[in-house]
C-alpha positions in Angstrom: 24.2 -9.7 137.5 26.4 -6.2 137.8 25.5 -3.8 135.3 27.1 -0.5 134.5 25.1 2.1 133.2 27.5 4.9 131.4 25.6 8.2 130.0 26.5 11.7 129.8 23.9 12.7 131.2 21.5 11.9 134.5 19.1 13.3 135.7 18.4 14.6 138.6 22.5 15.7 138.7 22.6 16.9 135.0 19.9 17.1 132.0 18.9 18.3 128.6 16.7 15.8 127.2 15.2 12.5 127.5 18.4 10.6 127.8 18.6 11.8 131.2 15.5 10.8 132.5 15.9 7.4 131.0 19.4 7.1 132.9 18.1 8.2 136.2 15.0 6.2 136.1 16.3 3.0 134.2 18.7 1.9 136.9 16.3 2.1 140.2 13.6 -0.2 138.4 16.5 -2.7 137.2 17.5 -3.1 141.1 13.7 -3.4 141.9 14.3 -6.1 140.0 17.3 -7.9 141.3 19.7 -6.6 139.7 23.2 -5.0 140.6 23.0 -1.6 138.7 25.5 1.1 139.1 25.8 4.4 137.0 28.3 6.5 136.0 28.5 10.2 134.3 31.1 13.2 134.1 30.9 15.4 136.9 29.8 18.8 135.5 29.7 21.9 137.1 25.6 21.7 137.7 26.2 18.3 139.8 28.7 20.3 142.1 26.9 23.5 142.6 23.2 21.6 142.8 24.2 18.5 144.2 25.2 18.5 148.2 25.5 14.1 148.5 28.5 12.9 146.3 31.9 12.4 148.3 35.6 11.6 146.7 36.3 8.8 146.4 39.8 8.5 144.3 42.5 11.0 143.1 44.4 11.1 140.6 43.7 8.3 138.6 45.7 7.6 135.5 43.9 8.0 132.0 45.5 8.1 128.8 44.1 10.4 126.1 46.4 10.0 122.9 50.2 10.7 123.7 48.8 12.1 127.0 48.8 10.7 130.5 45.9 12.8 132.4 44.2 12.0 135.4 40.5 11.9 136.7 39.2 12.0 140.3 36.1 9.7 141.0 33.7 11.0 143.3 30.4 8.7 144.3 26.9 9.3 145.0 23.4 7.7 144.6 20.7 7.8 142.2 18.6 5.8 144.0 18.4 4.5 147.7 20.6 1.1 145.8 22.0 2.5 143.0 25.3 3.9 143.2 26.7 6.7 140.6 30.7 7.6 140.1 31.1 11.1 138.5 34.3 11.5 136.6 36.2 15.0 137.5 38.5 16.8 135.4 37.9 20.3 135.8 39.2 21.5 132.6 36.8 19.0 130.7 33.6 19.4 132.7 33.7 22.6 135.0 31.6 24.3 132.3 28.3 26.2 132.4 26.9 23.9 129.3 27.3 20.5 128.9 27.7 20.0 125.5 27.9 23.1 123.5 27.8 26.8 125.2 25.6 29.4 123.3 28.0 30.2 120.5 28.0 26.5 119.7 29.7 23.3 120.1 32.6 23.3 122.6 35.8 22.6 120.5 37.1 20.1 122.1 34.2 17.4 122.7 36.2 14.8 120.6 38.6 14.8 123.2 35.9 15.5 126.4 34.1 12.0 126.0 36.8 9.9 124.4 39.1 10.8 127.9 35.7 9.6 129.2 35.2 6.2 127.7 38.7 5.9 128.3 38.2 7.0 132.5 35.2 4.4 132.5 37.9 1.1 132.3 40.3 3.6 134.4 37.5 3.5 137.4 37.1 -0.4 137.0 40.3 -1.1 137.3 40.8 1.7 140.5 38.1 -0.4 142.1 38.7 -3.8 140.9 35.1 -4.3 139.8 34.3 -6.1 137.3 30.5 -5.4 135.9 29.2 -7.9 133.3 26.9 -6.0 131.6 28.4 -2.0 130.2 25.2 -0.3 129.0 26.4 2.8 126.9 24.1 5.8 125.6 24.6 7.7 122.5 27.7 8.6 120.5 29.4 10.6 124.0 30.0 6.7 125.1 30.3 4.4 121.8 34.1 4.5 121.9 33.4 2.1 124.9 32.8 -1.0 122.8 35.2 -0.4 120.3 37.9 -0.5 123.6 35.9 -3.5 125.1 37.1 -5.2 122.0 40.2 -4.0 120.9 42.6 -2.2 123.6 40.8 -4.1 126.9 39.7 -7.8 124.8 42.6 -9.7 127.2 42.8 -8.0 130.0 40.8 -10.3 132.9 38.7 -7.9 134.5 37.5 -6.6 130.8 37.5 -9.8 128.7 33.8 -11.3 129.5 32.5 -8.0 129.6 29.5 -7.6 127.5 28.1 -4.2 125.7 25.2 -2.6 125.0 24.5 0.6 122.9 21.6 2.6 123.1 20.9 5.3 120.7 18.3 8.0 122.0 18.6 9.9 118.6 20.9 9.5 115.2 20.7 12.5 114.7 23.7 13.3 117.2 26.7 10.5 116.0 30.1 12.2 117.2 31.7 13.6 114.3 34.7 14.9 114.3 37.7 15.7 112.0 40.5 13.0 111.3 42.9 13.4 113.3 40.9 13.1 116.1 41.6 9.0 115.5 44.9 9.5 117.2 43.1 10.5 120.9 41.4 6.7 120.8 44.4 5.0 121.3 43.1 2.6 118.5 45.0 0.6 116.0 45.1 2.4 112.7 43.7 -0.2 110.8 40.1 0.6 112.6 40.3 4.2 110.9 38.7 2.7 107.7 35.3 2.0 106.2 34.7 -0.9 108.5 35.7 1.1 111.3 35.0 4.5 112.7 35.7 6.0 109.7 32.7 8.0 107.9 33.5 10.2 104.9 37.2 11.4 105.8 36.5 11.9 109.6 36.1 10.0 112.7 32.3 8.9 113.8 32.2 7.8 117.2 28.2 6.3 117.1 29.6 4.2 114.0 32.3 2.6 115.8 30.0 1.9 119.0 27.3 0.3 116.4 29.7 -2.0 114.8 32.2 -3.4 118.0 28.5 -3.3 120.7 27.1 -7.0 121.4 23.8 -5.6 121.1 22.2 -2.3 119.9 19.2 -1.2 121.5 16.7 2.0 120.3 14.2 3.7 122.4 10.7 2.5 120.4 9.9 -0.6 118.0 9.1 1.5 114.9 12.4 4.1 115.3 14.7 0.3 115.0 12.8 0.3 112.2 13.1 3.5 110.4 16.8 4.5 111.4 17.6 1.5 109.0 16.1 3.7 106.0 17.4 6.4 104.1 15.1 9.3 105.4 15.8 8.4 108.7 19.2 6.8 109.0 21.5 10.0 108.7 24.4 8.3 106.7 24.2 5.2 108.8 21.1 3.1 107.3 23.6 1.1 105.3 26.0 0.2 108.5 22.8 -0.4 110.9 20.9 -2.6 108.1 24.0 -4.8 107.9 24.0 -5.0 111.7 20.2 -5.6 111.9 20.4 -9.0 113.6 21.8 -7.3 117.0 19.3 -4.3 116.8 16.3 -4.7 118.9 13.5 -1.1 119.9 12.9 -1.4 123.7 10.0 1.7 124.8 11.2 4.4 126.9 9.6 4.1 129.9 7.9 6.7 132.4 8.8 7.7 135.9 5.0 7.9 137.3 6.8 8.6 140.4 7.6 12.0 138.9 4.7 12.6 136.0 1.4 11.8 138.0 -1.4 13.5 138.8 -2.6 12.2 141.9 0.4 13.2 143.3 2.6 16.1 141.7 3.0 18.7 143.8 3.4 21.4 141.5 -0.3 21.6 140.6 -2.9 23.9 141.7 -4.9 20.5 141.9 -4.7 17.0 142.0 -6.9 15.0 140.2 -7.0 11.5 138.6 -9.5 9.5 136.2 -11.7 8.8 138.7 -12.4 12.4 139.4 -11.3 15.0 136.8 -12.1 17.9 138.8 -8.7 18.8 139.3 -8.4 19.3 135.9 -10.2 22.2 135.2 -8.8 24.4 138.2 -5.0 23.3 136.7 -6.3 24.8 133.7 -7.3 27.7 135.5 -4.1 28.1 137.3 -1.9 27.9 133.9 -4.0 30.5 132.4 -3.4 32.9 135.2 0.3 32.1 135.4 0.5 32.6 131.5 -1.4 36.1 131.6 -3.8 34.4 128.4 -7.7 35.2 128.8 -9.8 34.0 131.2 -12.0 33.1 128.0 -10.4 30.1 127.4 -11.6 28.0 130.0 -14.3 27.1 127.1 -11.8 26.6 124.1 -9.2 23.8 123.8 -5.8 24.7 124.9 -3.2 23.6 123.6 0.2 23.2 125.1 4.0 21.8 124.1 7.0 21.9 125.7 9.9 21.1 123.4 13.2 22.1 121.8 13.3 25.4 119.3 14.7 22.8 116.1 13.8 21.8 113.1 13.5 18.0 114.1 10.6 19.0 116.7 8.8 20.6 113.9 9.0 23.9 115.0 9.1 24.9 111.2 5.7 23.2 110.3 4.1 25.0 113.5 5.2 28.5 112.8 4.4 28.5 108.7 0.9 26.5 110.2 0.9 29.9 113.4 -1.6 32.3 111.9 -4.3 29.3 110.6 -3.9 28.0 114.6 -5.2 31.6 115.5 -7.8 31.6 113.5 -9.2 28.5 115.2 -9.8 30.3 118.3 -7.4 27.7 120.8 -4.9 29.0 123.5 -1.4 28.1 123.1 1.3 27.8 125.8 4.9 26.9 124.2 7.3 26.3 126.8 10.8 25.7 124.8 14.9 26.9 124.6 17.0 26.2 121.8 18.0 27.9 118.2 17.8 31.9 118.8 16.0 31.9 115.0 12.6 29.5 116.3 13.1 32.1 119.4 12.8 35.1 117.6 10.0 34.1 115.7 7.9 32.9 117.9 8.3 35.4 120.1 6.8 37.6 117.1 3.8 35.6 116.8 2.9 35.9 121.0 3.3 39.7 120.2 1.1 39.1 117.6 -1.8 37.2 119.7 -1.0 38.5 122.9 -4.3 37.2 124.8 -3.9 33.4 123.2 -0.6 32.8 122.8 2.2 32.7 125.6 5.6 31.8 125.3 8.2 31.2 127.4 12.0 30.6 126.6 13.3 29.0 129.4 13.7 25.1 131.1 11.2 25.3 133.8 10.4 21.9 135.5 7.5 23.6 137.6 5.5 25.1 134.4 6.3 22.0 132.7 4.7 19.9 134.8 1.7 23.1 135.0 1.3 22.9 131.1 0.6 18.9 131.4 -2.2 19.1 133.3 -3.7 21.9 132.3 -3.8 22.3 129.2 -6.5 20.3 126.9 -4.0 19.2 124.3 -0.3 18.5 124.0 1.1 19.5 120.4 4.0 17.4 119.7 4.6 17.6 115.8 8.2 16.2 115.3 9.4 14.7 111.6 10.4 12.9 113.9 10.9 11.2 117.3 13.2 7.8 118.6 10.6 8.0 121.4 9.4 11.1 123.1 8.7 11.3 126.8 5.7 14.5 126.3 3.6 12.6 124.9 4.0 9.7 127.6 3.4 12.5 130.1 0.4 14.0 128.6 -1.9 10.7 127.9 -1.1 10.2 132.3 -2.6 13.9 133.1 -5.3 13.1 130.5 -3.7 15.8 127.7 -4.2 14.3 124.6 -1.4 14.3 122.2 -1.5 15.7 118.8 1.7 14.1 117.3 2.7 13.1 113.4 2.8 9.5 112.9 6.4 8.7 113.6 8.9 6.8 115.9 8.0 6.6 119.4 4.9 8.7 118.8 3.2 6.4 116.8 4.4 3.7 119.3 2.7 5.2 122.1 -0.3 7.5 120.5 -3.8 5.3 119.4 -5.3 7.4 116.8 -8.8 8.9 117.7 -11.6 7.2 115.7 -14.9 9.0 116.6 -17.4 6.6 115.5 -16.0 4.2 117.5 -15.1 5.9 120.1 -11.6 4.6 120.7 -7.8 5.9 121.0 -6.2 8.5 123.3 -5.0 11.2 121.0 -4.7 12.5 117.4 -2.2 11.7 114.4 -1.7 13.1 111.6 0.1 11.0 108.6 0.9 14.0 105.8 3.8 16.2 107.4 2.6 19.9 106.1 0.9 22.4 107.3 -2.0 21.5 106.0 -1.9 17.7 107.1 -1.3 19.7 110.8 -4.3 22.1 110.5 -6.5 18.9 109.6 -5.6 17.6 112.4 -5.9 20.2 115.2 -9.8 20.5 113.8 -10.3 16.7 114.4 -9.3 17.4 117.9 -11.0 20.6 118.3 -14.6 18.7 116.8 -14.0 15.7 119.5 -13.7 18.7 122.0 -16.6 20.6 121.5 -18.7 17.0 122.7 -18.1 17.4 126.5 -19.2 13.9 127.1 -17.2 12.2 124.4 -13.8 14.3 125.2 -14.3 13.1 128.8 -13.7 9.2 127.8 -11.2 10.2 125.6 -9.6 11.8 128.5 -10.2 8.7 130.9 -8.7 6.6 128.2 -5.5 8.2 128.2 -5.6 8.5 131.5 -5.9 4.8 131.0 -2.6 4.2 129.3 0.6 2.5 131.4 4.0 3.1 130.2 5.7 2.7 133.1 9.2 1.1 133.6 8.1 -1.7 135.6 7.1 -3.2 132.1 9.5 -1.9 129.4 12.7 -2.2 132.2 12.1 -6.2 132.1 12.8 -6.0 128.1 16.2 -4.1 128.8 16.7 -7.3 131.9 15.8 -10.0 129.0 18.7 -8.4 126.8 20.9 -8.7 129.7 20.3 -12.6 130.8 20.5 -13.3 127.0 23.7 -11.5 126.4 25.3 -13.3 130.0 24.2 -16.5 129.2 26.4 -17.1 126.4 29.1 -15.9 127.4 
């Protein structure tokens, strides 16, 4: 079985969220298990200056954007020691500081930056004559693929018994764009309508990708679930319930290669279940690299590392800031995005300047620091498809504080002290009150030494990995193949 994986972004050449680790993680374990998985992305300016393996491979290759003829180099690399990847160049596209939006906001022209990628993904089959059966696509930056896997490509032989697959990593994010972007696709105009890509006057890219995919895939069980309601759907619930019967939830899985205790090198300490020690002297470490009191070795601290925006609740924690304080817990945000969360946050560590520190900045080392050693892992999104933090956290024995949603109540066994079971906290009333209520639960469960230590152990306990969830994506594939 050949499978293309196409995503905007990979990591390690290029991330700025989960989708990334999911692309450069999903496609080694598929080979592990027998299958032939290749990857594809744009090749950004970060992948050329960070990046010393990927060669050229092709020049010049013809790609039509609208009324346009343009042209794309292909350059190849690996992901993995069996996975190939093929970066698309075009400088004036992708030779850009940000990948999707520079700090003054979206980059204009990102209607016409991913559909001449779609487009470049049939242009690099045919430039190599391979033909995949499988096209696994990611988010709105590649659904114009299966709308041109059906429409402009159906006939052509290397295209025609190709099969698709959509994954949305958030709905949030669906490609919207005025109306006369239609005319870039290349598509009939009859698909610029209501059962097309239309949506409200203007072209939706994620729409078109939902309706033309052979299957649709989400990252957790329960977010299939609620991105077919109103509260969660964004516009879409109507067009994903009538679609319902190719919609399945698959879990993100973990790279324990990369999130592991025993074995990350950027700890003070390793330690596992079997001997915690580690633990503490992590926690020691962060304190001293976060300038917070000594003091806290004896009080729960808590840690997150997230996105400044409203989805990952940053609203709920800074109205719930002060009433945290009271409470006598450190608190180690590690986070980049809206300047507004920025400035006030960075008010409130001004405020508590020995038990809160804050840092605005991506920085994989503190990251992985703030995983082991903090006590807790505050991860209070309205909500989440999936959510890799919390994953990480339960494995360096962090338990998660998380509202009740998504992939976080997929993966997160609510606490129940008098039977001494689960491996981290929920909370089910999204305020700051229903937050506060929670936080003392897991501060109570702390102060028991010998009961927080099995709840540690069980997280510890918890296996996420991709060896389990990557055979779910593999059943999806053989299904889809077999009838063709």
């Amino acid at each position: 079985m050949r499978v293309l994986i196409v995503a905007s972004e990979v990591f390690p050449f290029a991330k700025t969220g989960g989708l990334a680790d999911v692309c450069g993680t999903l496609p080694e374990f598929l080979s592990r298990l027998g299958v032939e998985v290749s990857v594809a992305m744009p090749l950004y300016r970060c992948v050329l200056k960070n990046t010393q393996k990927i060669d050229p491979v092709l020049k010049g290759v013809p790609v039509e954007l609208g009324t346009h003829q343009l042209t794309a180099d292909i350059f190849h690399g690996l992901v993995a020691k069996d996975v190939d990847i093929f970066f698309i160049k075009r400088d004036e596209f992708y030779d850009r500081n940000y990948l999707y939006n520079s700090p003054g906001g979206e980059y204009f022209d990102n209607a016409s930056r991913f559909i001449f990628f779609c487009k470049a993904i049939f242009a690099l089959s045919r430039a190599l004559n391979i033909k995949w059966d499988i096209i696994h696509c990611h988010d709105w930056q590649t659904s114009l693929i299966p709308v041109l896997l059906k429409t402009t490509y159906a006939v052509e032989p290397l295209f025609k018994d190709l099969k698709s697959i959509l994954t949305i990593h958030n709905l949030g994010y669906q490609g919207i764009f005025p109306a006369d972007t239609f005319s870039l696709t290349g598509l009939p105009p009859r698909l610029f309508s209501v059962g097309g890509l239309e949506f409200w006057g203007r072209v939706n890219l994620l729409k078109g990708g939902i309706i033309f995919a052979d299957r649709i895939t989400t990252v957790s069980p329960s977010y299939a679930k609620e991105i077919q309601t109103k509260d969660f759907g964004f516009g879409l619930d109507g067009v994903l319930r009538d679609y319902a019967h190719k919609l399945f939830g698959i879990l993100n899985g973990a790279d324990y290669s990369q999130w592991n205790p025993e074995t990350d090198l950027y700890l003070e300490s390793n330690f596992s279940k079997e001997n915690l020690a580690g633990k503490a002297e992590c926690k020691k470490d962060l304190l001293n690299e976060c300038n917070l009191s000594s003091g806290l070795m004896e009080k729960p601290l808590v840690g997150m590392v997230t996105r400044l925006a409203a989805q990952k609740g940053i609203d709920l924690l800074c109205d719930a800031m002060d009433d945290i304080m009271k409470k006598g817990v450190g608190l180690i945000i590690l986070a980049s995005g809206e300047k507004k969360y920025e400035n006030v946050i960075n008010k409130f560590s001004s405020r508590y300047p020995e038990k809160l520190a804050v840092r605005i900045t991506f920085d994989n080392h503190l990251a992985h620091k703030i995983e082991a050693g903090s006590d807790i892992f505050l991860m209070p999104s309205r909500y989440e498809p999936c959510g890799l933090n919390q994953i990480y956290s339960l494995k360096y024995g962090t338990l998660p504080i998380v509202f009740n949603t998504g992939g976080l109540g997929d993966t997160v066994i609510d606490v129940e002290e008098d039977k001494g079971e689960g491996n981290g906290f929920k909370f089910y009333n999204y305020s700051p009150g229903g937050l506060i209520s929670v936080l003392d639960r897991a501060i109570r469960c702390f102060a028991d030494k010998n009961f927080w230590r099995k709840l540690v152990v069980q997280a510890m306990s918890s296996d996420f990995s991709w060896s389990r969830t990557g055979r779910e994506y593999l059943e999806v594939y053989r299904e889809l193949v077999d009838n063709t």
